[in-house]
C-alpha positions as CSV (number, residue, x, y, z in Angstrom):
1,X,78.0,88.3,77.3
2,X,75.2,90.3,75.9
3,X,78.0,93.4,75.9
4,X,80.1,91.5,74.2
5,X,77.6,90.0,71.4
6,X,76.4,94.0,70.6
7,X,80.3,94.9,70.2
8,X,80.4,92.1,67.7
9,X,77.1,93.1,65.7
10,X,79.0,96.4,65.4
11,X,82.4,95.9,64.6
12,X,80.7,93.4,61.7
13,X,78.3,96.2,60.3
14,X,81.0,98.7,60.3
15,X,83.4,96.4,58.1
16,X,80.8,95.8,56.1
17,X,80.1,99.7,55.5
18,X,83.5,100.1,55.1
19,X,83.8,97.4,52.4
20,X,81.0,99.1,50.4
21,X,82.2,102.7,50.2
22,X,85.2,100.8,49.3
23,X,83.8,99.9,46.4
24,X,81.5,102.9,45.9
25,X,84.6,104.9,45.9
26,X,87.0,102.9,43.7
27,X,88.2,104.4,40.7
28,X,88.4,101.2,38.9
29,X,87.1,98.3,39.7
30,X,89.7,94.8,38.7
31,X,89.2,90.8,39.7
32,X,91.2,91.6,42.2
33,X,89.0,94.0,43.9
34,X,86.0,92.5,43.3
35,X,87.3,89.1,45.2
36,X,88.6,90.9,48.2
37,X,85.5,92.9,48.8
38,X,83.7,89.7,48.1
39,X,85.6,87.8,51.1
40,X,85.1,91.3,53.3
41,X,81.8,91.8,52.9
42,X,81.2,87.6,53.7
43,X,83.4,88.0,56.9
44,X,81.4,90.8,57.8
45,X,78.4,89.6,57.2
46,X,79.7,86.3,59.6
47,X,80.6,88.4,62.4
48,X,76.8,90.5,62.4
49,X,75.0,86.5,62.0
50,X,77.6,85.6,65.2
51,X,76.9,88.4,67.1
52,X,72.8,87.7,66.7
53,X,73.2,84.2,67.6
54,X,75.3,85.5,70.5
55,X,72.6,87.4,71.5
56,X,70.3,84.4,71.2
57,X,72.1,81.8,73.6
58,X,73.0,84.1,76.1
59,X,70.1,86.9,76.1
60,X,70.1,89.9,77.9
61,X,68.5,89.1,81.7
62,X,65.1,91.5,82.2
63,X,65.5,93.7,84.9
64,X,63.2,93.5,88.1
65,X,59.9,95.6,88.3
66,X,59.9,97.8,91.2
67,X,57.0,96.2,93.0
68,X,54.8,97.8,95.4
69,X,54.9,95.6,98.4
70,X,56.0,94.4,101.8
71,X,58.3,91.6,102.9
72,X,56.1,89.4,104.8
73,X,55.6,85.9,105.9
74,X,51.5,84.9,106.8
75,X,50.7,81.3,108.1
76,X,47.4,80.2,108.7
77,X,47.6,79.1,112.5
78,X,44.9,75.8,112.1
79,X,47.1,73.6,110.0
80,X,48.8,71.2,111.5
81,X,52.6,71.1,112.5
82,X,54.0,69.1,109.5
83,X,51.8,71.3,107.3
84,X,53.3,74.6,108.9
85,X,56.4,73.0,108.4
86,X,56.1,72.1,104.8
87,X,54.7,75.4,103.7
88,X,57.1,77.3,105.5
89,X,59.7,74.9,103.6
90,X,58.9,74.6,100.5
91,X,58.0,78.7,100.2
92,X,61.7,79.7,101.3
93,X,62.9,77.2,98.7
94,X,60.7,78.5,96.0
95,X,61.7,82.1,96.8
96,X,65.5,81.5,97.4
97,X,66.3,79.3,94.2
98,X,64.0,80.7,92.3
99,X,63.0,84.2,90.4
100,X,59.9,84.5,92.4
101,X,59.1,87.8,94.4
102,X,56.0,86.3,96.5
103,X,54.3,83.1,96.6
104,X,50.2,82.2,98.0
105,X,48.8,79.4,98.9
106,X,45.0,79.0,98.3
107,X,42.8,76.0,99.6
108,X,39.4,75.0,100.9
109,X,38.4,78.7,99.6
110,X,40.9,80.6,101.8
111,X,44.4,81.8,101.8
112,X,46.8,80.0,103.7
113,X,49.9,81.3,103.1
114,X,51.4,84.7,101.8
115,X,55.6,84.6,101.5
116,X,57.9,87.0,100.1
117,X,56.4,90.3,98.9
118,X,52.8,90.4,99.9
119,X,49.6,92.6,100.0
120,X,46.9,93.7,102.2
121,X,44.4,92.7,99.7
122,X,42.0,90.0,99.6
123,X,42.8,87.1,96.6
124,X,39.7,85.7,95.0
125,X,40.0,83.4,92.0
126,X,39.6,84.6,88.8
127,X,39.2,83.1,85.4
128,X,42.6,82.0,84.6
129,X,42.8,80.4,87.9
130,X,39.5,78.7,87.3
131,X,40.8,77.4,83.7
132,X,43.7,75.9,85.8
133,X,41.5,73.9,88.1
134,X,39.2,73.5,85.7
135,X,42.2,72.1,82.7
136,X,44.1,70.6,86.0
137,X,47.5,72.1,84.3
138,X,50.0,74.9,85.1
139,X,49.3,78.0,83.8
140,X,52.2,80.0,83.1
141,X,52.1,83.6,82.1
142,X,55.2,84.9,81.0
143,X,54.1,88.4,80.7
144,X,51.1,89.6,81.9
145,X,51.0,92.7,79.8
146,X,49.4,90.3,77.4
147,X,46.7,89.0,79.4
148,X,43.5,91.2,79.5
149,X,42.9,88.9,82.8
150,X,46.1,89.7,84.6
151,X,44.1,91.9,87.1
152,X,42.7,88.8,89.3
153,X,46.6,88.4,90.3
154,X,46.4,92.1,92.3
155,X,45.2,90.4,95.1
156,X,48.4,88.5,95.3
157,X,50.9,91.3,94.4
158,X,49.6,94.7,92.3
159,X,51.7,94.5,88.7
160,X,53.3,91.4,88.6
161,X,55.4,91.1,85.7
162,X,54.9,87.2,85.6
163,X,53.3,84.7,87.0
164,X,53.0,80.5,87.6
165,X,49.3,79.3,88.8
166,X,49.1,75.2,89.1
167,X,45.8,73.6,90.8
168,X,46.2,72.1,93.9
169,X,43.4,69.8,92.4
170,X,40.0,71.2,93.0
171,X,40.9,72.1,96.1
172,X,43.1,75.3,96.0
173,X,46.3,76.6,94.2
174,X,49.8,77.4,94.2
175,X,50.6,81.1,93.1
176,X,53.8,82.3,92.5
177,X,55.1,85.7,91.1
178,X,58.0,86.6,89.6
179,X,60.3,89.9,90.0
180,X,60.5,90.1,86.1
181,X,58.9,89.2,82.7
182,X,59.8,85.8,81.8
183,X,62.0,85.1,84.7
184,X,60.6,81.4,85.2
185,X,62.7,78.8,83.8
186,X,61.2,74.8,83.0
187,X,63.1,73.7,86.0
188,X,61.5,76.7,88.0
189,X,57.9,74.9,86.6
190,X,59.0,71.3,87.4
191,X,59.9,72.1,91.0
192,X,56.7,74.3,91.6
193,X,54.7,71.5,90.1
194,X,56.5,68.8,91.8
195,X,56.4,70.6,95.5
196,X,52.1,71.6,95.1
197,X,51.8,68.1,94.4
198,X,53.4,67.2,97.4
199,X,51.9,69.7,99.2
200,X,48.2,68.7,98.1
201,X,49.1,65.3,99.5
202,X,49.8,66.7,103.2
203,X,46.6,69.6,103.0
204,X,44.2,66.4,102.6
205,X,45.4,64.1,105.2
């Protein structure tokens, strides 16, 4: 689609090129002239607003960041069964339906769950996550080149690209990176939200 959109935007600016050395060129210029470059140049100028909106609706897809990291699937051993369960759940879910590259789990001041790519480093809350508990809201960063903060997400997965962070209360949170700048969708959000909810629910019983 996105192909297809430039091929548009460039057929439409070389009409209307065309239809203007046409006119540069012409050694007299009639009514008859003037209308047809008139409809020429406003077909041209159609096909290069077309192609743009094209380009809008159907945008070309980021590509994946070649992250530094290891397939891996850490479970903290103390929970429960039906916690071990749900975790082990809902992580494959979040990483099979959605763009995420790695998901962490962090409650009662300790990691409980690493899935997807993950690192040998140790995660410690920083200020956005902090703003997150504190705000009690989802925290999406689209692209983290924009966030002079970004860094406290290393200890999750060095360089991620994007990132969702949504309290698990005051008691922990739900971390999830992405393989690419803006690769999370609202429906991506909704089930994220919708599962750490859930999942607070079983982690304090």
């Amino acid at each position: 689609m996105y192909k297809i959109s430039s091929l548009v935007i460039i057929f439409g600016s070389f009409l209307l090129i065309l239809s203007i050395i046409n006119i540069i060129t012409a050694n007299q210029v009639n009514p008859t002239l003037v209308r047809a470059e008139t409809i020429s140049g406003m077909a041209s100028i159609a096909l290069i607003t077309i192609g743009y909106l094209w380009t809008e609706i159907n945008p070309k897809q980021p590509s994946k960041a070649n992250l530094d990291g290891k397939e891996g699937f850490e479970l903290c051993k103390k929970l429960t069964d039906d916690q071990r369960n749900e975790l082990a759940w809902g992580s494959k879910q979040i990483l099979t339906a959605t763009a995420a590259s790695t998901v962490l789990i962090y409650w009662d001041n300790k990691v409980i769950l690493r899935r997807g790519l993950i690192s040998e480093k140790i995660f410690e809350p920083g200020e956005i996550c902090k703003r997150s508990i504190d705000q009690n809201r989802l925290i999406s960063l689209v692209n983290t080149e924009l966030f002079p903060g970004r860094d406290e997400f290393d200890g999750v997965l060095n360089n991620l690209p994007a990132v969702i962070v949504y309290p698990l209360k005051n008691r922990g949170l739900t971390i999830v990176g992405g393989w690419s700048k803006r690769s999370f969708t609202n429906s991506d959000e909704k089930w994220i939200s919708g599962w750490s909810d859930k999942l607070y629910v079983l982690l304090s019983k």
